[in-house]
C-alpha positions as CSV (number, residue, x, y, z in Angstrom):
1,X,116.6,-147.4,114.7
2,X,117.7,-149.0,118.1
3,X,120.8,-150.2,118.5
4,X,119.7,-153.7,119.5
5,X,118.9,-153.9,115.0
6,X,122.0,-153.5,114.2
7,X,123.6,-156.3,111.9
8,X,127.6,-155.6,112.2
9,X,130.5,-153.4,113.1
10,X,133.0,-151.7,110.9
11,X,136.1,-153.3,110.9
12,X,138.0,-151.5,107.7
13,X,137.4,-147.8,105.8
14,X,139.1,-147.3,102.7
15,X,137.8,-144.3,100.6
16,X,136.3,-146.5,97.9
17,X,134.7,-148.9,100.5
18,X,134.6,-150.3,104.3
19,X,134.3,-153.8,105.4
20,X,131.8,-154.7,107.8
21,X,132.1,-157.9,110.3
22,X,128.8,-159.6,111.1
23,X,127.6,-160.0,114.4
24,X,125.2,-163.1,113.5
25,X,124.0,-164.0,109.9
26,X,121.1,-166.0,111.6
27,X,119.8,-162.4,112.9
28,X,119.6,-160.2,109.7
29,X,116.1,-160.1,109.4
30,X,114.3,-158.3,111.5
31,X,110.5,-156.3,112.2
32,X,110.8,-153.2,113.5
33,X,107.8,-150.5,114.1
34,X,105.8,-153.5,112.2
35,X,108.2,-153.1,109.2
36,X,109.7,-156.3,107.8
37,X,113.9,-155.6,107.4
38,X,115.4,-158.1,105.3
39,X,119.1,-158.1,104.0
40,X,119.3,-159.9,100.7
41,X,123.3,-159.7,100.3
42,X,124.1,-157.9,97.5
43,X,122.6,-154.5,96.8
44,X,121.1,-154.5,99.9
45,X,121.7,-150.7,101.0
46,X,123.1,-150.0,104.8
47,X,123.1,-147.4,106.9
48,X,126.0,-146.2,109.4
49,X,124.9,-142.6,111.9
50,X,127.3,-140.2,112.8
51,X,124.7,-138.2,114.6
52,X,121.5,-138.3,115.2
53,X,120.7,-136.4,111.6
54,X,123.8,-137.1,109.9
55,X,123.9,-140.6,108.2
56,X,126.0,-142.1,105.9
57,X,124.3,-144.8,103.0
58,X,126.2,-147.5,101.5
59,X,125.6,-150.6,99.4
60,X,127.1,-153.9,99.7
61,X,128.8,-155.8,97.2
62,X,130.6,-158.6,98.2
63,X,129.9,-161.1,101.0
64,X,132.8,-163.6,102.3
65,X,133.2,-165.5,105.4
66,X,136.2,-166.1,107.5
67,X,137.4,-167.8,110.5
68,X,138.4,-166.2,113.8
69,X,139.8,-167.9,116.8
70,X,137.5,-167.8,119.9
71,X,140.4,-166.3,122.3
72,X,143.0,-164.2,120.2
73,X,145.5,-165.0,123.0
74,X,145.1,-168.9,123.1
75,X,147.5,-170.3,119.7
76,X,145.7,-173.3,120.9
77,X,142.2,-171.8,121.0
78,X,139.1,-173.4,118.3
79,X,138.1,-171.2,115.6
80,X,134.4,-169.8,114.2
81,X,133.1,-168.9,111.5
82,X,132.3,-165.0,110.9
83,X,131.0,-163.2,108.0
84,X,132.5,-160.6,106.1
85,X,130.5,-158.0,104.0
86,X,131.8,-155.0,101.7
87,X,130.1,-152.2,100.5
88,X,130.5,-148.9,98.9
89,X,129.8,-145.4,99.6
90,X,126.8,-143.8,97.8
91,X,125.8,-140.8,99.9
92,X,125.0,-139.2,102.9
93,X,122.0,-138.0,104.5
94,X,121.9,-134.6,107.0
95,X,118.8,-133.3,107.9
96,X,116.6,-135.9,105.7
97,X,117.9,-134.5,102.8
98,X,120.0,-137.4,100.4
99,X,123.0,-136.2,98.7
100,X,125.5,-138.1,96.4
101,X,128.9,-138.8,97.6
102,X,130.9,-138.6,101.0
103,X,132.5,-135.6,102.7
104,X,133.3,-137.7,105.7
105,X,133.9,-141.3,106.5
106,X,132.5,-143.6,109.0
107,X,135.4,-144.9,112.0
108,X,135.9,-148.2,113.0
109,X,133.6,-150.1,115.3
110,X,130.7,-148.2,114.2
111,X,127.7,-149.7,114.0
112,X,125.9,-150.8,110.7
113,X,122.0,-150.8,110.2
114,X,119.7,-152.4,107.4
115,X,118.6,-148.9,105.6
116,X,115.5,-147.3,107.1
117,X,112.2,-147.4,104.7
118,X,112.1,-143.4,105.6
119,X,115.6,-143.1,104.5
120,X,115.1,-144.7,101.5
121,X,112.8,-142.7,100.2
122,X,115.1,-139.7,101.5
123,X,117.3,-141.0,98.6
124,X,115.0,-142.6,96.2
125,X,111.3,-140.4,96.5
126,X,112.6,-136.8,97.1
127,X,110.2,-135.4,94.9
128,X,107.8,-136.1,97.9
129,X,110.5,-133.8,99.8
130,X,110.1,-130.8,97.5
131,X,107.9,-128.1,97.8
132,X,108.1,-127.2,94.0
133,X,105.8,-128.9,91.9
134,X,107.3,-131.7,90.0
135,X,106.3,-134.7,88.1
136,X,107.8,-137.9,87.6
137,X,107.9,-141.3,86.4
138,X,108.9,-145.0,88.2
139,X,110.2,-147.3,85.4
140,X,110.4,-150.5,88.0
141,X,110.9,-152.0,91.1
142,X,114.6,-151.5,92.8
143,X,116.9,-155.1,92.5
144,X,117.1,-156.7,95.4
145,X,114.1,-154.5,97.2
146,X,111.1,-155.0,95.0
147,X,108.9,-153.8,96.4
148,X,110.1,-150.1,96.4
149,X,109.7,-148.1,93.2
150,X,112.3,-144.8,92.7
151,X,110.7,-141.8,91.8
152,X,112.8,-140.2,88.5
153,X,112.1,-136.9,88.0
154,X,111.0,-136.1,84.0
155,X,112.5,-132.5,84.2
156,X,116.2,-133.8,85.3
157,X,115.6,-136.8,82.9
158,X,114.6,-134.9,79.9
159,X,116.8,-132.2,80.2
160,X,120.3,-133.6,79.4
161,X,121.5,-135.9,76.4
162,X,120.8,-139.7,77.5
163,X,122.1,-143.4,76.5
164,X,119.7,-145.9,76.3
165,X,122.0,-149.4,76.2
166,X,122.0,-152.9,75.8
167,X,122.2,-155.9,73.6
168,X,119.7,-157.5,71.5
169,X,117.2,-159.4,73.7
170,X,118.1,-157.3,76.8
171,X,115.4,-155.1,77.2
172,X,116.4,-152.0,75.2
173,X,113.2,-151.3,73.4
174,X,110.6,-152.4,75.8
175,X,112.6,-149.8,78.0
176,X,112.1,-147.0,75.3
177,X,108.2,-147.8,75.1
178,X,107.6,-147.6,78.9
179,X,109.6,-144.6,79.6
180,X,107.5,-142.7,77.5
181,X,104.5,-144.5,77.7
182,X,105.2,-143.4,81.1
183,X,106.0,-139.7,80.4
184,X,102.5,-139.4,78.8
185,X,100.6,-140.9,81.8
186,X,102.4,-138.6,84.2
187,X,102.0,-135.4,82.4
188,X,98.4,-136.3,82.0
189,X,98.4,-136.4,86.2
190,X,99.9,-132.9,85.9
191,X,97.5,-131.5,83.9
192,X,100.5,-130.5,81.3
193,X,100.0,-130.9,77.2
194,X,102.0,-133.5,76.0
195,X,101.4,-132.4,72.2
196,X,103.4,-129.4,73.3
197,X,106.3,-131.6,74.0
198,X,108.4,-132.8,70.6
199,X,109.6,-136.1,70.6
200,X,111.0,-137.2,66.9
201,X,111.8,-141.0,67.0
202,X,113.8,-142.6,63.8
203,X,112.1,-145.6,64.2
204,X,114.4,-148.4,62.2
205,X,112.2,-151.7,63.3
206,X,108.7,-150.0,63.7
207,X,108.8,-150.6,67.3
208,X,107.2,-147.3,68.1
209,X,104.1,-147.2,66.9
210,X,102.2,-148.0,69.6
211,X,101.3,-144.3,71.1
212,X,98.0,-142.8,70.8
213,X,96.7,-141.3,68.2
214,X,95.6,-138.6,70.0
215,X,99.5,-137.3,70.8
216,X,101.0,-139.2,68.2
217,X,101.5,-139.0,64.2
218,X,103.5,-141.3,62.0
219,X,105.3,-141.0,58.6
220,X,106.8,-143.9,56.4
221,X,109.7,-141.7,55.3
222,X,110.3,-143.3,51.6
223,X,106.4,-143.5,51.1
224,X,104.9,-140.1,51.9
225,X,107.3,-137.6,52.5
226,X,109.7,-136.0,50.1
227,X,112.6,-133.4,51.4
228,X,113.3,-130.2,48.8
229,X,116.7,-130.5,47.7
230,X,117.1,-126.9,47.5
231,X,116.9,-126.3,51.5
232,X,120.5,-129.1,51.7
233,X,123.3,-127.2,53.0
234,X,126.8,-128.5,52.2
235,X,127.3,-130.9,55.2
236,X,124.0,-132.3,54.3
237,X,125.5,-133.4,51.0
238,X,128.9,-134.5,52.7
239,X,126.5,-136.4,55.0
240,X,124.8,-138.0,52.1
241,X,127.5,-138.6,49.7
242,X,130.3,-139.3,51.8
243,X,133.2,-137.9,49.6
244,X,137.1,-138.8,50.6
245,X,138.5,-135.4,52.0
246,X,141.4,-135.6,49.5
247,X,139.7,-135.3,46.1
248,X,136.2,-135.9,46.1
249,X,134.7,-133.4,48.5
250,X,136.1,-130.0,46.6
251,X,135.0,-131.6,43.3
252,X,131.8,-132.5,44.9
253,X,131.1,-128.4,46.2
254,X,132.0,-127.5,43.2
255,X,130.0,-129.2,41.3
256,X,126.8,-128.5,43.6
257,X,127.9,-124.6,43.2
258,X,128.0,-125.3,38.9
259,X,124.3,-127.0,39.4
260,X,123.4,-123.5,41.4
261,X,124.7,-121.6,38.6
262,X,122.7,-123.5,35.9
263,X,119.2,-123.6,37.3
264,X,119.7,-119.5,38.7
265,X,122.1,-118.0,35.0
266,X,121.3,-117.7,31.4
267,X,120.1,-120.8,29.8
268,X,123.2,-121.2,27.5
269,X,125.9,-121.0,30.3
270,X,126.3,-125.1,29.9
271,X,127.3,-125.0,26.3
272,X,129.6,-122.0,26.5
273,X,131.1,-123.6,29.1
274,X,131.8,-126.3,27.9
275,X,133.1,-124.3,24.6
276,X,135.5,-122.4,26.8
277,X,136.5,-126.1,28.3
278,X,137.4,-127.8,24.8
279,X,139.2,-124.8,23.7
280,X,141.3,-125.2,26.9
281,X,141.5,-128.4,26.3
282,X,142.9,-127.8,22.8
283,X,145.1,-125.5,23.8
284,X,146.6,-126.4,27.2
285,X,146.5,-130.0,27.4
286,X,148.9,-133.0,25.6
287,X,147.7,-136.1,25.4
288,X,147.0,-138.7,23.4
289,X,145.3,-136.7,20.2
290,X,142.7,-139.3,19.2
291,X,141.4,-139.6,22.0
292,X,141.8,-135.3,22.9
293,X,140.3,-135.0,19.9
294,X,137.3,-137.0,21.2
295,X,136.9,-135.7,24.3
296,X,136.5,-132.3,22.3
297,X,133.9,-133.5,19.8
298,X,132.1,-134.9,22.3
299,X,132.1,-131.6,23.9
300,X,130.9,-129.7,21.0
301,X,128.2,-132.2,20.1
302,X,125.5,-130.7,21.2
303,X,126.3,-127.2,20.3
304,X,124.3,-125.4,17.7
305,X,126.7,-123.6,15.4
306,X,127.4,-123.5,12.1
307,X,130.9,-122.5,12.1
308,X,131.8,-124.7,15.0
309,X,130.4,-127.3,13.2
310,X,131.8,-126.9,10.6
311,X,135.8,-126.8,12.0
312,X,134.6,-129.6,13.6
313,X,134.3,-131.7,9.7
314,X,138.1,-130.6,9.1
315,X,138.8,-132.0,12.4
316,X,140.6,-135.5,10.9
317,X,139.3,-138.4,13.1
318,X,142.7,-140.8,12.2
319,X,145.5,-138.6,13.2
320,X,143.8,-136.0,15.4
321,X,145.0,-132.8,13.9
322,X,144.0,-129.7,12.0
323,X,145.5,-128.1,9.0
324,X,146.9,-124.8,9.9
325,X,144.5,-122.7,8.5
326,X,141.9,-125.0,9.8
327,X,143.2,-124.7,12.9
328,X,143.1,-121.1,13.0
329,X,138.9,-121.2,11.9
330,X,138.7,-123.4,14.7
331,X,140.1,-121.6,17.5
332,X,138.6,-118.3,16.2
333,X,134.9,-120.0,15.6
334,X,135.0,-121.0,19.3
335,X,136.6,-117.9,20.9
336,X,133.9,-116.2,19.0
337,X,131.0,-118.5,20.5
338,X,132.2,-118.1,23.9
339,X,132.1,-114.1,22.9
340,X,128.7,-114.3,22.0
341,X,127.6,-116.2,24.5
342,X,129.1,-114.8,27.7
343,X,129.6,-111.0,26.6
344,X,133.5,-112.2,27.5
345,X,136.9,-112.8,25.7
346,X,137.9,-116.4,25.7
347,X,141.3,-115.3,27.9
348,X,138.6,-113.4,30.4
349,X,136.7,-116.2,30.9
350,X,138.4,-118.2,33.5
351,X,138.1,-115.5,36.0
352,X,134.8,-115.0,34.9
353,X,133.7,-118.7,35.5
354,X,135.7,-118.6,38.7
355,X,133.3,-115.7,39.9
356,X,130.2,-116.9,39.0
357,X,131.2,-120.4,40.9
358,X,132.4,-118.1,44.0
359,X,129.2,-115.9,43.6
360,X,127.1,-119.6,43.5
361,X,124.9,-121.0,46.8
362,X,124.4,-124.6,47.4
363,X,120.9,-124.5,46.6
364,X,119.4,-126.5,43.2
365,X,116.3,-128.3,42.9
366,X,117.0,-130.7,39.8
367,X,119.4,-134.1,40.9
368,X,120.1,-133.7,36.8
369,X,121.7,-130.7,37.3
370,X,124.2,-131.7,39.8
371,X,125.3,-134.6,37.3
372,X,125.8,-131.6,34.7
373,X,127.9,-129.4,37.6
374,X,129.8,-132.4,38.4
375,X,130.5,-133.1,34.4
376,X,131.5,-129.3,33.9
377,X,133.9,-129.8,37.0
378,X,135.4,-132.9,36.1
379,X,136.3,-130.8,32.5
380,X,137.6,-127.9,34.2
381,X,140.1,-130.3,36.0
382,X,140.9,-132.2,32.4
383,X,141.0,-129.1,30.4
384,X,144.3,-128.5,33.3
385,X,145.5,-131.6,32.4
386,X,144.1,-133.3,34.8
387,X,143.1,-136.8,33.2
388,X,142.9,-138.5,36.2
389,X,140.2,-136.5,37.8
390,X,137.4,-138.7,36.7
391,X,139.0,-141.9,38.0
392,X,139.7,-140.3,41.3
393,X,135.6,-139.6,42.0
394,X,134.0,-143.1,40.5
395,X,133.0,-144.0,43.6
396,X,131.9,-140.3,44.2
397,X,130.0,-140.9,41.4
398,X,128.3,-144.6,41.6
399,X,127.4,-142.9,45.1
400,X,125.3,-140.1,43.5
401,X,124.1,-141.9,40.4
402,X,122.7,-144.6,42.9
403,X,121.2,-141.8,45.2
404,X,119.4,-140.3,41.8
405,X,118.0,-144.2,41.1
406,X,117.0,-144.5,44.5
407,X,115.4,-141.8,45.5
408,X,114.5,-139.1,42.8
409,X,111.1,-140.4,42.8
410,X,110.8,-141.0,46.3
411,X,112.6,-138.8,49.4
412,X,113.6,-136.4,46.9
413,X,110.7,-136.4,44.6
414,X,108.8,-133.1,43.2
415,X,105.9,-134.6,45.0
416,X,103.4,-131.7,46.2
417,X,101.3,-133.8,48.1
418,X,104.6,-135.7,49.6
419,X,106.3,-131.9,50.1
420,X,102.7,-130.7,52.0
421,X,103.3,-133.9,54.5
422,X,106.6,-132.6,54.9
423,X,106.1,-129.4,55.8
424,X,102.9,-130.1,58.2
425,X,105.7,-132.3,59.6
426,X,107.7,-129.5,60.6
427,X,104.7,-128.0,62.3
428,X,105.2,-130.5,65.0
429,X,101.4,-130.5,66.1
430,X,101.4,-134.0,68.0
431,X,104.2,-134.5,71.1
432,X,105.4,-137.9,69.1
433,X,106.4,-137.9,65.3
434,X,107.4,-141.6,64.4
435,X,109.7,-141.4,61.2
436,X,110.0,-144.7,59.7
437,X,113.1,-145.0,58.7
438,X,113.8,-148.8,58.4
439,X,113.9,-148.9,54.2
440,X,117.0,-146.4,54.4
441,X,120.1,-147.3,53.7
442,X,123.2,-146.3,57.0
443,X,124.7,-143.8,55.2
444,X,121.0,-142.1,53.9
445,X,120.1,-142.6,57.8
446,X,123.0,-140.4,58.7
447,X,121.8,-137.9,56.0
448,X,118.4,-137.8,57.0
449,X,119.0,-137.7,60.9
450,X,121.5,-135.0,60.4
451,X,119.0,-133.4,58.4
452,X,116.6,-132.7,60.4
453,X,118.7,-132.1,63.3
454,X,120.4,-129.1,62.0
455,X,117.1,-127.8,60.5
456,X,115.9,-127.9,63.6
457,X,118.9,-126.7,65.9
458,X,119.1,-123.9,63.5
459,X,115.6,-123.1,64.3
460,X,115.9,-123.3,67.7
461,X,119.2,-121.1,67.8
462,X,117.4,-118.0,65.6
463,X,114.3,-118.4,68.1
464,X,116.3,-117.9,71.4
465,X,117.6,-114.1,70.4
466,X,113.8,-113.6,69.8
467,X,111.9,-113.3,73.0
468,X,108.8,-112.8,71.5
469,X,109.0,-116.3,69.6
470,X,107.5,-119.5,72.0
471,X,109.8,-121.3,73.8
472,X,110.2,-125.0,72.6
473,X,112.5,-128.0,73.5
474,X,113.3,-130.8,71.3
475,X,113.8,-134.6,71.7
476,X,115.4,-136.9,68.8
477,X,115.5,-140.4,69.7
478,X,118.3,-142.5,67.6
479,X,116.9,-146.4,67.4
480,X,119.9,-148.3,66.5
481,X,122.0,-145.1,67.0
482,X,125.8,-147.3,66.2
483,X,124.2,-147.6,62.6
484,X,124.9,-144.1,62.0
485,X,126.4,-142.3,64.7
486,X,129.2,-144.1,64.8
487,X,132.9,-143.4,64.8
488,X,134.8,-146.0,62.5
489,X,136.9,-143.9,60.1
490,X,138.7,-140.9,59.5
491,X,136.0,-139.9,56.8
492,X,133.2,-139.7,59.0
493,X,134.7,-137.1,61.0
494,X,132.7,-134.2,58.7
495,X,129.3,-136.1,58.7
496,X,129.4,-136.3,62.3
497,X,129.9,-132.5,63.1
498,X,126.7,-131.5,63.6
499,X,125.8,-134.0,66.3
500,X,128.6,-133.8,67.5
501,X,127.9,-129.8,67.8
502,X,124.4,-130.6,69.4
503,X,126.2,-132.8,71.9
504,X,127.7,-129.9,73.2
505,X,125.9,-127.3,72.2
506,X,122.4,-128.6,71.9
507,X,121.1,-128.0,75.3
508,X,121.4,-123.8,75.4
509,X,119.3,-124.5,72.2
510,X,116.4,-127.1,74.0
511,X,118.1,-129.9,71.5
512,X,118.6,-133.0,73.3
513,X,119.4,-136.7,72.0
514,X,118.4,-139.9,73.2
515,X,120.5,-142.5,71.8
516,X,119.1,-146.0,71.4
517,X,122.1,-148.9,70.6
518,X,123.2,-152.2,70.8
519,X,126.9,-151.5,70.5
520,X,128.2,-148.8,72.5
521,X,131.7,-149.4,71.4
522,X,130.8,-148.1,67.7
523,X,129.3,-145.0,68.7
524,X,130.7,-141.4,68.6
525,X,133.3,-141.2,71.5
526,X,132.3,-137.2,71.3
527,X,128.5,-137.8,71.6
528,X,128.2,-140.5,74.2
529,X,130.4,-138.6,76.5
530,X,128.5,-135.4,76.5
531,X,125.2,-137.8,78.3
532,X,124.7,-137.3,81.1
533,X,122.3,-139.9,81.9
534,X,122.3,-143.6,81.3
535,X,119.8,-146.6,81.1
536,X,122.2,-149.4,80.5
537,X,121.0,-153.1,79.6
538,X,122.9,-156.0,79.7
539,X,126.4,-155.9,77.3
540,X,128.7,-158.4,77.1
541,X,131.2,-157.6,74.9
542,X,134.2,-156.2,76.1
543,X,134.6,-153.5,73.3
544,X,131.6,-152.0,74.0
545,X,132.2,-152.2,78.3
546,X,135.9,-150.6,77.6
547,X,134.0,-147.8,75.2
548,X,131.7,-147.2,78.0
549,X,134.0,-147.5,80.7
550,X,136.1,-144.7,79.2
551,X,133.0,-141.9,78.1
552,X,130.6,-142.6,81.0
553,X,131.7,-140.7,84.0
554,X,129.4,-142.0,86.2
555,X,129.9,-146.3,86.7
556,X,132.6,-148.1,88.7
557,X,134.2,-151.5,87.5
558,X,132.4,-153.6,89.8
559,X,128.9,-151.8,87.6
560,X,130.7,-152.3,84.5
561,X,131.3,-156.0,85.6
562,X,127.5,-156.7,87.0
563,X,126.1,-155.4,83.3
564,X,127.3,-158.2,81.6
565,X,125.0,-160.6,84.2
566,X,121.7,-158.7,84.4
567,X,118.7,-160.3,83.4
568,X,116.7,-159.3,80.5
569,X,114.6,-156.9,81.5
570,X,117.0,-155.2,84.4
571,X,118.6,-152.4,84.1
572,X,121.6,-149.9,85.6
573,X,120.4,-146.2,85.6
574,X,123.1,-143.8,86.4
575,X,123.4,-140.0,85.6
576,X,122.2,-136.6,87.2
577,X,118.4,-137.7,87.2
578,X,119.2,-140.2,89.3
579,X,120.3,-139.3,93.0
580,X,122.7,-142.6,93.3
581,X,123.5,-145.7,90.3
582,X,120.7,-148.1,90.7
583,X,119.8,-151.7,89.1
584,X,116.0,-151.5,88.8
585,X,113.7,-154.2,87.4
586,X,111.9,-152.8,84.8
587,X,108.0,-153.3,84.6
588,X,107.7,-153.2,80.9
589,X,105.6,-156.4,80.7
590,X,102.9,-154.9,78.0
591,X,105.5,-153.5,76.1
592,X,108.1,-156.1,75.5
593,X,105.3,-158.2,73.1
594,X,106.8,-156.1,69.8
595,X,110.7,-156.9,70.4
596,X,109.4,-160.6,71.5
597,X,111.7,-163.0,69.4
598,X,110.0,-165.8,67.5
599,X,111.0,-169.4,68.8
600,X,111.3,-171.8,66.2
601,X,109.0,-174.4,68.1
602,X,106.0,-171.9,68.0
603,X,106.9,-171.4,64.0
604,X,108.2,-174.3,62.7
605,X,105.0,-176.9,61.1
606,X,104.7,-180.3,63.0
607,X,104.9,-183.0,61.1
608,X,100.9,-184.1,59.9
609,X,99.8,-187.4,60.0
């Protein structure tokens, strides 16, 4: 560029930014070689040489004007009027090749430039640059130079966790549906199968339907599939109940390891159990004897024994007691059931039962039988004394009795057709799975996400060690990811482990998530900071700004300040597929029409005559 284009002089350098003095606002717009130079203020990107193939890039972010007196040395002298502009390091280009960042700094009274057209595309088409074959995707038009469209590469993109951010009406979603609307068109260029890519998207609003058929397949979660209970693991359960630490969660295991022992043991273990339980209970505990003496009828209801039975009439329902000799038939008519039963003396047995618990897996197929583990537990801990026990877990309790109501005939049905759907899921045949998620409750969307995220991370990790197994990568994308990836208690510290452990484990493994959210601030502080790259909306609130001021490494105040201004439809992408931050306009016209909200004067009735 000839020095006769050149639009200002450095006249300050700090390491965060320089200040630049104007020689002539009235000649920032040039032509040049027949291309049309315009600065538009803000954004506009400069350049400043320090040889011939060294060249540093900045952006400008402020503009200002100040007098100056004509003749420094004249008090006396009149004053003009000269403009100030300041802008920010981004890079530096040697030898047409764009990196991020600054080694050196320019020096004062160097000149500025308008950024060539070839030097942006040094920084913002290097693909073009590379002799490895690559493909990639342009999600819009750059702010403030629209008609130049970055080149994003889909292997940098795709292979690090990502953010996707913004607030209702922003953009958000349409951005989802062209990005990989985008993907697809691109990897058909490339001649690449896009079915042997595996994108699972929990689809809360059924925004995401809209793929083709051809590399696309879609299941309403509630309606057709059902999951097998017996392939849960124990954080799947913490996930799904969500016990307190303190109390619930060790009665909770244990009960799952009691509904494992009924379903895989004799038949009778229940009722000697609960034999072995009343005579504890009888022996070991003083309470109130009524209603001890009700707890152990009901026990022994449903026992089928004559002798027990007929203790049981001696038993005297107004004062709670047993006549000696009564007493002694009792105690003797029950140790001798539990004899019978287990092939054990009654002092033996709580070892015994302690084994078989220890001995137990978390795997049952029958929700009754974890209501009948949980029972046994709860009169274990009574049968100790501990009255309280059942008190303690009623929440633990509503929880589980409302999963049973909810879904025992639906996600965790014995449906064969429903269980075939699930398992051709698993097959992952299309590139897109669209799991419709929206009739599940936040808690059962942080069970079912987790879910299928450790199935499939545990997958992924046994299939690495095998090198004769094909090599697949995985993509989960979290819509409304704050509803259930979020960090607001204590509690949720457990049911957030394992993507927590994909954050920063998941890429050795070829698991990556792509969160989608409206509220940054309620996410995971652990997962959003192991992204690495960012699509950011407009947000306004200043929770969710400080949230991602603090976990995204990559944005600057002044960024953090411009995303609460930026039209709907604009967006800030930084991260490592991105070679600098950039606000781009994104051309999702065609796909915004789902997310469209409905204006009351195109609903509303007018009024008939």
């Amino acid at each position: 560029m000839q020095m006769r284009n050149s639009i200002g002089i450095v006249n300050k350098v700090y390491p965060q930014k320089i200040s630049i003095e104007i020689h002539d606002t009235n000649s920032l717009n040039y032509n040049h070689l027949g291309d049309i130079y315009t600065c538009d203020g803000i954004n506009t990107f400069v350049t400043i040489h320090k040889t011939f193939q060294h060249k540093f890039i900045y952006q400008i972010i402020s503009l200002a004007e100040m007098e100056k007196p004509y003749n420094q040395l004249d008090e006396d002298s009149r004053f003009f009027n000269k403009a100030i502009f300041e802008a920010v390091p981004l890079g530096e280009i040697k030898k047409n090749i764009f990196t991020f960042g600054l080694t050196r700094f320019p020096m004062i009274n160097d000149d500025v430039y308008l950024t060539s057209h070839q030097d942006m595309q040094e920084i913002f088409n290097p693909l073009a640059n590379e002799t490895v074959q690559n493909f990639s995707i342009m999600l819009g038009s750059l702010a403030g130079n629209e008609g130049f469209m970055p080149s994003i590469s889909i292997d940098k993109l795709l292979s690090n966790h990502m953010s996707i951010l913004g607030n209702t009406g922003s953009g958000k979603s349409t951005t989802i549906r062209k990005l990989f609307n985008d993907i697809i068109e691109s990897t058909n260029k490339a001649a690449i199968d896009i079915n042997s890519a595996n994108f699972l998207f929990f689809d809360i609003h059924d925004e995401y339907h809209g793929f083709p058929e051809d590399y696309s397949t879609t299941y309403d979660v509630t309606d057709e599939l059902c999951i097998p209970l017996e392939t849960l693991t124990s954080d799947d359960w913490i996930n799904l109940v969500q016990p307190s630490s303190a109390v619930q969660l060790p009665v909770l295991l244990s009960g799952i390891r009691l509904a494992n022992l009924l379903e895989t043991n004799e038949s009778g273990i229940c009722n000697w159990i609960k034999v072995y339980c009343a005579l504890e209970l009888y022996n070991n505990v003083s309470t109130e004897v009524v209603g001890k003496r009700t707890k152990i009828v009901s026990l022994l209801s449903g026992v089928v024994d004559a002798d027990i039975k007929s203790s049981l009439a001696l038993y005297n329902s107004q004062f709670g007691n047993l006549a000696p000799a009564a007493e002694t038939n009792f105690k003797e008519s029950l140790k001798f059931y539990i004899k019978n039963q287990s092939s054990y003396e009654y002092e033996q047995c709580k070892e015994h039962v302690q084994s078989l618990i220890e001995q137990s897996n978390m795997s049952f197929k029958d929700l009754a039988n974890l209501e009948l583990g949980l029972d046994l537990t709860f009169l274990f801990e009574e049968s100790k004394g501990n009255n309280q026990i059942r008190s303690y877990c009623s929440t633990l309790m509503t929880r589980i009795n409302n999963i049973i109501s909810t879904y025992s005939r639906t996600l965790f049905a014995a449906d064969e057709a429903k269980l075939d759907r699930f398992n051709s899921l698993k097959s992952f045949n299309k590139g897109f799975t669209i799991l419709k998620v929206g009739n599940l409750e936040d808690n059962d969307l942080l069970f079912f996400t987790g879910y299928f995220l450790r199935t499939i991370y545990n997958i992924q990790k046994e299939q690495k060690s095998d090198l004769s197994a094909e090599k697949k990568i995985f993509h989960f994308i979290f819509d409304e990811a704050h509803k259930y990836i979020t960090e607001n208690s204590l509690e949720n510290t457990k049911s957030l482990k394992i993507f927590e452990q994909i954050a920063k484990e998941g890429r050795k493994f070829g698991v990556f998530m792509i969160l989608a959210s409206q509220r940054p601030g309620e996410l995971s502080k652990t997962v959003l900071s192991q992204c690495n790259n960012f699509i950011l909306h407009r947000i306004r609130n200043n929770i969710d700004l400080e949230q991602m001021r603090k976990s995204i490494p990559y944005i600057n105040d002044s960024q953090l300040v411009r995303l609460s201004f930026l039209t709907t439809g604009s967006a800030l992408l930084v991260g490592d597929a991105f070679s600098i931050p950039m606000e781009i306009i994104i051309d999702g016209k065609k796909f915004g029409e789902q997310s469209r909200t409905n204006l009351p004067s195109s609903i509303w009735r007018a009024v008939s005559n």
